[in-house]
BAFI-546401 format. One record per residue (C-alpha): residue number from 1; x, y, z; residue in one letter. Coordinates in nm, 3 decimals. Layout:
# BAFI-546401
NUM:X:Y:Z:A .
...
# end
This chain:
# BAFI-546401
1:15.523:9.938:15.244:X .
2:15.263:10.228:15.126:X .
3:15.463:10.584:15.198:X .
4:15.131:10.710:15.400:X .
5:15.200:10.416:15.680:X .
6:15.479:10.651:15.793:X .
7:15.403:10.922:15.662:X .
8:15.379:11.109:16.019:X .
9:15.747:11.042:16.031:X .
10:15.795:11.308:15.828:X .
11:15.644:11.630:16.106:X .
12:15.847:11.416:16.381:X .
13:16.165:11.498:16.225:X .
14:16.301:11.870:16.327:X .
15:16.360:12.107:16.013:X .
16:16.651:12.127:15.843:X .
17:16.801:11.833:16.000:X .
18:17.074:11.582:15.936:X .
19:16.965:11.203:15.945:X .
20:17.044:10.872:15.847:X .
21:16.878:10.670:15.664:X .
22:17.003:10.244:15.661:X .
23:16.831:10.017:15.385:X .
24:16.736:10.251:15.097:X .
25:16.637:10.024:14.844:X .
26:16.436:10.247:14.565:X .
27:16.492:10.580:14.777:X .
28:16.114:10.587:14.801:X .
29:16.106:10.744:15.162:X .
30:16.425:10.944:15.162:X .
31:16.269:11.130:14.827:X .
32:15.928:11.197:15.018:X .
33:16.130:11.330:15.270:X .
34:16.315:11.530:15.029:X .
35:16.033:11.686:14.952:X .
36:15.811:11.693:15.282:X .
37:16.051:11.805:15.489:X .
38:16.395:11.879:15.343:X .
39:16.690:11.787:15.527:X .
40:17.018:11.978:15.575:X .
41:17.235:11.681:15.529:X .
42:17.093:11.312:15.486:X .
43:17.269:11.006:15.462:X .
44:17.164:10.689:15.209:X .
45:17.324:10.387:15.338:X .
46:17.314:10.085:15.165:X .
47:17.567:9.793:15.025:X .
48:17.321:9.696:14.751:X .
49:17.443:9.345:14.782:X .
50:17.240:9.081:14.668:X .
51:17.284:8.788:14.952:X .
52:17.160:8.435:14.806:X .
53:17.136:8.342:15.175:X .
54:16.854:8.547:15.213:X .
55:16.621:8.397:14.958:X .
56:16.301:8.517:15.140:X .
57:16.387:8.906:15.138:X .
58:16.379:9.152:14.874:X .
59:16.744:9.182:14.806:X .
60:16.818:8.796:14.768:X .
61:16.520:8.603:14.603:X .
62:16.549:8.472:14.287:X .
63:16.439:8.757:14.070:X .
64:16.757:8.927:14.179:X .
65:17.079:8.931:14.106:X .
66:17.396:9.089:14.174:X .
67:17.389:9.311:13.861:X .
68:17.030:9.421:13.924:X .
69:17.163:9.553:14.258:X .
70:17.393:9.756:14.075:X .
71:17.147:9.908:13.833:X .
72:16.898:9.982:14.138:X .
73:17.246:10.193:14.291:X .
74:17.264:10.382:13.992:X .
75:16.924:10.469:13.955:X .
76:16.906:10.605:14.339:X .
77:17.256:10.770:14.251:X .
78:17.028:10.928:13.955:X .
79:16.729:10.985:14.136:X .
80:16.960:11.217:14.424:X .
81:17.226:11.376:14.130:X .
82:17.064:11.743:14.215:X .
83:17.119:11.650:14.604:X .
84:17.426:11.501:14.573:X .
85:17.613:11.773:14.376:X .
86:17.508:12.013:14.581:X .
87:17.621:11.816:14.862:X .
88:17.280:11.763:15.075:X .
89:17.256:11.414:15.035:X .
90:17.576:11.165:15.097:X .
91:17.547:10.772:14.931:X .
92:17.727:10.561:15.146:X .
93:17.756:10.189:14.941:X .
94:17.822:10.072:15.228:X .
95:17.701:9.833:15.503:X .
96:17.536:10.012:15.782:X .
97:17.859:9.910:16.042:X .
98:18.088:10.012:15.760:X .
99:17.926:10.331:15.724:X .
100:18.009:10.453:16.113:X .
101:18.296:10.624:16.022:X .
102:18.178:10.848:15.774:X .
103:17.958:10.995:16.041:X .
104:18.014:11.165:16.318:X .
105:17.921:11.106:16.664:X .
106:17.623:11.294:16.758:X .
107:17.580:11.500:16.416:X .
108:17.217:11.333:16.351:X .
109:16.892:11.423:16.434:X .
110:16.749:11.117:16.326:X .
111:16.841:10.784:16.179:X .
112:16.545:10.545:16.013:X .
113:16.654:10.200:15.983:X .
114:16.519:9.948:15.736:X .
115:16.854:9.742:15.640:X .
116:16.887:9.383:15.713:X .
117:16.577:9.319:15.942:X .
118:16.716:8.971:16.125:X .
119:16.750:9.021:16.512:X .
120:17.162:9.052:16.524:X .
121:17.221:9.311:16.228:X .
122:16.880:9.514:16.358:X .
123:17.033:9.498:16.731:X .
124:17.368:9.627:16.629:X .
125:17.246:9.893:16.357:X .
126:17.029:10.028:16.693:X .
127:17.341:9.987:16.906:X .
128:17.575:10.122:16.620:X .
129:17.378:10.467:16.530:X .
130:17.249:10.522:16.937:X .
131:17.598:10.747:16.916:X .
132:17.555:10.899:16.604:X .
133:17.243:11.029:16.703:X .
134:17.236:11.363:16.902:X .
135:17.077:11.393:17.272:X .
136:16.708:11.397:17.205:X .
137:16.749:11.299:16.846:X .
138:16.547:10.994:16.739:X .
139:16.601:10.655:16.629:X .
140:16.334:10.519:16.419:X .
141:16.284:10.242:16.190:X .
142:16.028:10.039:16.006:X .
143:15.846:9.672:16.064:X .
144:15.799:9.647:16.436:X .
145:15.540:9.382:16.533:X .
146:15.582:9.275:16.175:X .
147:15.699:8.863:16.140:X .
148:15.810:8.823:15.808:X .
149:16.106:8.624:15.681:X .
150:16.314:8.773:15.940:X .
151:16.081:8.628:16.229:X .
152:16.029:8.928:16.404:X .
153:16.387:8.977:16.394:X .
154:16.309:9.400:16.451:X .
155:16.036:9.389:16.714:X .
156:16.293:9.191:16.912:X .
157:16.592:9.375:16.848:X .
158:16.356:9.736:16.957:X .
159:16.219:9.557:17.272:X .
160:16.613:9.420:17.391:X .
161:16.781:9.780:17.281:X .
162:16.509:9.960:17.480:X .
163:16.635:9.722:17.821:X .
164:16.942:9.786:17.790:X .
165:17.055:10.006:18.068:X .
166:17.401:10.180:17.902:X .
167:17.187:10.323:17.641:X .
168:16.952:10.640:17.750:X .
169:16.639:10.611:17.526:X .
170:16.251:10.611:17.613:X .
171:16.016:10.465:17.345:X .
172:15.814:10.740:17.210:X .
173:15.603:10.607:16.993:X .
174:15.494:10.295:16.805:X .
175:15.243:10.356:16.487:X .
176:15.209:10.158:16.159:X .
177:15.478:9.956:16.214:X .
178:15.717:10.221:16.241:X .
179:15.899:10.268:16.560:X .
180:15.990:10.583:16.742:X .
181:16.261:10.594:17.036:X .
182:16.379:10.946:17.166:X .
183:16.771:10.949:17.291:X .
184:16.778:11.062:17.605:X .
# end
């Protein structure tokens, strides 16, 4: 993913906010966002598990391992020590359903997710965080329209979570692959 593909994320997301962000990898986009627009309080969630199963996807193929996840949770741990200490930015090892009760309902202004893109996990993590996220907050995520190993596991996840009548949400936008739902 090249940063500039969602890049407009960044003036979508209110000042000083508190958000979410599920599947944080390198900590590419949460440290552009650091810097773009800086967040009150921002959650990193990720298990860095390495899952053989998924041999297709970043976090299983066979250039990985289990100890490689490890070192990449050290180096975002690194790459956030400023944030951290200073309490701005919370690392949740943690798998995005584990992770619910560390938050609170309706504290966030936002929550991008980019975990585990098959249609179940991406379904729930939608379900999951639509009540962590405040009224009007957004819920926005990355790969929609994209196939991938995950065979369009997101796009179909976004399109069933937005027909779903118990939760309030319009689509607001869809750009780059990145989708945009407002809470109502």
């Amino acid at each position: 993913m090249n940063y500039q593909d969602r890049s407009f994320l960044m003036n979508l997301y209110p000042l000083q906010s508190t958000g979410a962000e599920i599947g944080v990898w390198e900590g590419v986009f949460a440290k552009e966002l650091m810097y773009s627009n800086p967040p009150k309080k921002m959650y990193l969630i990720d298990p860095f598990l390495y899952i053989e199963e998924y041999s297709q996807s970043a976090y299983g193929n066979k250039n990985m391992s289990q100890k490689i996840m490890n070192e990449k949770f050290q180096m975002l741990k690194k790459k956030f020590k400023n944030e951290i200490k200073h309490g701005i930015v919370e690392v949740l090892r943690k798998k995005s359903d584990e992770a619910l009760n560390d938050i609170e309902d309706a504290s966030l202004d936002w929550v991008y997710i980019d975990g585990n893109h098959s249609y179940d996990y991406a379904l729930n993590d939608l379900k999951s965080f639509y009540k962590k996220v405040k009224q009007g907050g957004l819920i926005t995520g990355d790969d929609y329209g994209t196939i991938g190993w995950w065979n369009k596991g997101v796009t179909k996840a976004v399109d069933t979570f937005l027909t779903l009548k118990e939760y309030k949400t319009e689509l607001f936008m869809i750009k780059n692959k990145q989708y945009i739902i407002k809470k109502t």
